[in-house]
Backbone as JSON Lines, residues from 0, in Angstrom:
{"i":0,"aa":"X","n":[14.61,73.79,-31.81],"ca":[14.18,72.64,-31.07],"c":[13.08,73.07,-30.11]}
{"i":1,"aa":"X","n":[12.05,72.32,-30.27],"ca":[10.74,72.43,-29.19],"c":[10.87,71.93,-27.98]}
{"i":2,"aa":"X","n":[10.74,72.34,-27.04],"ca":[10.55,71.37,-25.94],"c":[8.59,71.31,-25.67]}
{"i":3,"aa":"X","n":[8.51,70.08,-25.59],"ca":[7.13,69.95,-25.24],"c":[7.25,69.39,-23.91]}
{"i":4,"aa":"X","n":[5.68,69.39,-23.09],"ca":[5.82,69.07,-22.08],"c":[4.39,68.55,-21.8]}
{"i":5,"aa":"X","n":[4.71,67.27,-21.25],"ca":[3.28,66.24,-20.75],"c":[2.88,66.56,-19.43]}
{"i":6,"aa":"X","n":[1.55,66.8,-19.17],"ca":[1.3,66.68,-18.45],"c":[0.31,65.98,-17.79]}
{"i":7,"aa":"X","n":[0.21,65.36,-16.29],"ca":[-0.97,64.44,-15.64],"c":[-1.98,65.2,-14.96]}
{"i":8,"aa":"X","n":[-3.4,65.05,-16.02],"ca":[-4.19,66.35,-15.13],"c":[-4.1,66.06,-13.83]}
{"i":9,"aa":"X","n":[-4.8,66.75,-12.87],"ca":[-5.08,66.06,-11.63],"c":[-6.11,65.64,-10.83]}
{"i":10,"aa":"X","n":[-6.33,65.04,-10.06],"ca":[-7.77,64.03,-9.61],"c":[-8.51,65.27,-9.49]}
{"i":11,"aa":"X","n":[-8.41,66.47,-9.19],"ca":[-9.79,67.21,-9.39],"c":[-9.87,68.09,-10.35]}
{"i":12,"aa":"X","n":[-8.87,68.29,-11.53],"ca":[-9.61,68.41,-12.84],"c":[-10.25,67.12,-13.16]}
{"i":13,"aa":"X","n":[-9.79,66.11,-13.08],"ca":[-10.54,64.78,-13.68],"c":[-11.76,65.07,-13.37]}
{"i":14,"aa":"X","n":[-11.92,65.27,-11.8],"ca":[-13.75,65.29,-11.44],"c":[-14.15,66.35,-11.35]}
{"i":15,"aa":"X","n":[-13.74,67.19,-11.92],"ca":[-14.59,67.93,-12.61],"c":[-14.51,68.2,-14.05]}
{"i":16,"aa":"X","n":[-13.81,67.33,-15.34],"ca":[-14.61,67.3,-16.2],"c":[-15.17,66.08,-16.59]}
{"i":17,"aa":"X","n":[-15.21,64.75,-15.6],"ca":[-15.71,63.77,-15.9],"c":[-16.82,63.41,-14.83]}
{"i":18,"aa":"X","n":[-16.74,63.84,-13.37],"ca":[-17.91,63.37,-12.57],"c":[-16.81,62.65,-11.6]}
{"i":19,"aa":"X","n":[-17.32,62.67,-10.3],"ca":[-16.83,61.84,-9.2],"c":[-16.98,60.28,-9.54]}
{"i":20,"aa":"X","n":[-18.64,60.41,-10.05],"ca":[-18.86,58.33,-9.86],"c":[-18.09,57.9,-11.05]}
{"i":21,"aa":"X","n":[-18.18,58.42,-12.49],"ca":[-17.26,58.18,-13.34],"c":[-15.74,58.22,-13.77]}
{"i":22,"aa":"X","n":[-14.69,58.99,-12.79],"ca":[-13.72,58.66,-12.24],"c":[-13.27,57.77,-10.87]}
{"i":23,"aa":"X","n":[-14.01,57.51,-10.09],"ca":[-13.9,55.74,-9.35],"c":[-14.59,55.01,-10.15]}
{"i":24,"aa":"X","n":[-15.15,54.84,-10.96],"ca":[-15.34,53.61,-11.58],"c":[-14.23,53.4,-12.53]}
{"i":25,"aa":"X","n":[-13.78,54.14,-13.12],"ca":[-12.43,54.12,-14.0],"c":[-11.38,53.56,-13.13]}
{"i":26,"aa":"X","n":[-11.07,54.22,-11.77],"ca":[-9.92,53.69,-11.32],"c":[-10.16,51.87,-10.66]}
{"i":27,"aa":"X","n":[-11.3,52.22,-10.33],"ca":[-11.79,50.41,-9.62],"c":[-11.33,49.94,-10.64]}
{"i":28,"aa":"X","n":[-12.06,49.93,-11.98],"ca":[-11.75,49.23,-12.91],"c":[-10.29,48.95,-13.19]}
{"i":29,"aa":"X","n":[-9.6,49.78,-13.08],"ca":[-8.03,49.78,-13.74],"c":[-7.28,49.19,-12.29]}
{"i":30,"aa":"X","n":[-7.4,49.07,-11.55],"ca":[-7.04,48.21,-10.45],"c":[-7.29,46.98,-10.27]}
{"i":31,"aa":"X","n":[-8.81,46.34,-10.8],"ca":[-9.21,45.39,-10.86],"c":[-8.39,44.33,-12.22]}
{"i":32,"aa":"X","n":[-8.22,45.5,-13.42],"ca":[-7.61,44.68,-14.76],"c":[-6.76,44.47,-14.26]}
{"i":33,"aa":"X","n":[-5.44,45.09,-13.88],"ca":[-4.15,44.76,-13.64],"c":[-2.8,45.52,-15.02]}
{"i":34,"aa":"X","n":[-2.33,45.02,-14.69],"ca":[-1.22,45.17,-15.99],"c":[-1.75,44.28,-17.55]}
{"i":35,"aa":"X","n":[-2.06,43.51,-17.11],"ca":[-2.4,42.7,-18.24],"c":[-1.5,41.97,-18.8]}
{"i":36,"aa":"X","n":[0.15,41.5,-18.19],"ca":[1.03,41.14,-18.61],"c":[0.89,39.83,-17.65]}
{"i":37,"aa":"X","n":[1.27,38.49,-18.32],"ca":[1.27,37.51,-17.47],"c":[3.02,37.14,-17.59]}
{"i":38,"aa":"X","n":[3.3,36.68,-15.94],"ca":[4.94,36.49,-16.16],"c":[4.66,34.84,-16.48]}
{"i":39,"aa":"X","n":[5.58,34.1,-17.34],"ca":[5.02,32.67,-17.35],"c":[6.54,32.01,-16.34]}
{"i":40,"aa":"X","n":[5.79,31.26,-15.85],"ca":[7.29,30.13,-14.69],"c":[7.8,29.47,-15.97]}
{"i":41,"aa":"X","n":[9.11,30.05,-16.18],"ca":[10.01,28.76,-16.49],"c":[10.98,28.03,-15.69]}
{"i":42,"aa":"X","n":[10.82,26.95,-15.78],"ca":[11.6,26.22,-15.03],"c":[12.48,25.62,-15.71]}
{"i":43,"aa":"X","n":[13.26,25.72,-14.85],"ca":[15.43,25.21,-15.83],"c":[15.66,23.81,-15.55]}
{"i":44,"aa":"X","n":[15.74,23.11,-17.07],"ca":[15.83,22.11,-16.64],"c":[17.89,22.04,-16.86]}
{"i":45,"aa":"X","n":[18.1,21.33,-15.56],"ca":[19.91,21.05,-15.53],"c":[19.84,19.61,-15.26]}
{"i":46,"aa":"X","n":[21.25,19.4,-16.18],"ca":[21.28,17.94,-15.87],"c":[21.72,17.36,-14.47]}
{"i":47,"aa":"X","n":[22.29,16.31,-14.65],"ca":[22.75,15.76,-12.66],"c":[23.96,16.07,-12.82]}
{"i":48,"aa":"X","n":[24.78,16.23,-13.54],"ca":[26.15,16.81,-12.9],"c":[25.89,18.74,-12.34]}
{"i":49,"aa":"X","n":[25.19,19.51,-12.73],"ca":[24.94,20.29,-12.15],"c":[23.87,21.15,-11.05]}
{"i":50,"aa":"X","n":[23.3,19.99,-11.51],"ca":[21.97,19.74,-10.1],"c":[23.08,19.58,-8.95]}
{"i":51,"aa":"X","n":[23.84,18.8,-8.78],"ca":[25.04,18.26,-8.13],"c":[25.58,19.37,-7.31]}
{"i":52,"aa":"X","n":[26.19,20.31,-8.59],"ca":[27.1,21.42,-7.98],"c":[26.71,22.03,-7.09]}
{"i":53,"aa":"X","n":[25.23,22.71,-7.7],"ca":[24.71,23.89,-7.26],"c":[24.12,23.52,-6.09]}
{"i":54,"aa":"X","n":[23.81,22.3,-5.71],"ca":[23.17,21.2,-4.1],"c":[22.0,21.25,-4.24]}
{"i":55,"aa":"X","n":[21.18,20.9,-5.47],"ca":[20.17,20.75,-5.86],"c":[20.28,18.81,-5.75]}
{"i":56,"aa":"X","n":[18.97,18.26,-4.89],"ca":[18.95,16.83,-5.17],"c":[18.76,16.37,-6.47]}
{"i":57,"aa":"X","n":[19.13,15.1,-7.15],"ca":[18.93,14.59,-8.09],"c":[17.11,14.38,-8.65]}
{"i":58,"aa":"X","n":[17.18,14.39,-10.08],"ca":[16.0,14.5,-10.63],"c":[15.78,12.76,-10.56]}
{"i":59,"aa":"X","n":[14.78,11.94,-9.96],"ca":[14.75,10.7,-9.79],"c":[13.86,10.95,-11.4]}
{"i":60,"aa":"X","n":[13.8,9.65,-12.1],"ca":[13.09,9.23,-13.24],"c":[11.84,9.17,-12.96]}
{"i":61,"aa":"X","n":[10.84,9.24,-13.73],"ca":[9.21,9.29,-13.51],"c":[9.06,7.49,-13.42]}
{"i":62,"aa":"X","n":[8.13,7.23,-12.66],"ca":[7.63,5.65,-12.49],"c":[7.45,4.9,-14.15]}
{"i":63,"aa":"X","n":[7.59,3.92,-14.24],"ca":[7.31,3.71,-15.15],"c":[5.23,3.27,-15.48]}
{"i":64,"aa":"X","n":[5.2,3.66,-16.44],"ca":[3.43,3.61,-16.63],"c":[3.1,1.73,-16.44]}
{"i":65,"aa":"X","n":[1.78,2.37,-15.89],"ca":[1.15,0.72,-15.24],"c":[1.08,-0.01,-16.92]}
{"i":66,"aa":"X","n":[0.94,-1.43,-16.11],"ca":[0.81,-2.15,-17.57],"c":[-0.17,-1.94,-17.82]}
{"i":67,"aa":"X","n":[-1.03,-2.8,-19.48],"ca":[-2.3,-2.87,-19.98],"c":[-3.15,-3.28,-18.73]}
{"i":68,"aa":"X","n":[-2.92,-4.4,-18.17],"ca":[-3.51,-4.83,-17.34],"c":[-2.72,-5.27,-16.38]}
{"i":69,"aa":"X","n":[-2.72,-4.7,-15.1],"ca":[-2.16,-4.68,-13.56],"c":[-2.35,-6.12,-12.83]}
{"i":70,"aa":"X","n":[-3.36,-6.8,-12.87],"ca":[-3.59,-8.06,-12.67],"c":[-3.22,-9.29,-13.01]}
């Protein structure tokens, strides 16, 4: 059995085999992308007996849509 082992160069091997301005521009950059993972909101829909429990107010019904003509 091998053991291998990873390693993280470190910020001054980096700049010195890549350059000072070309390692901050790498990291700006990678700070600026982000993760790249978006969390999405879900929202739970519960009915009114447990909206109830939990002391959540009741979900009132949406208005009903205007007529063809309001006049």
């Amino acid at each position: 059995m091998t053991i291998t082992e990873t390693r993280t160069p470190s910020i001054e091997a980096l700049i010195a085999i890549h350059g000072a301005r070309r390692v901050l521009f790498a990291a700006v950059l990678a700070m600026l992308r982000g993760s790249g993972r978006r969390q999405l909101l879900v929202v739970p829909v519960h009915d009114a007996h447990l909206r109830r429990d939990i002391g959540l107010p009741p979900v009132h019904a949406p208005p009903p849509p205007p007529g063809a003509r309001p006049w």
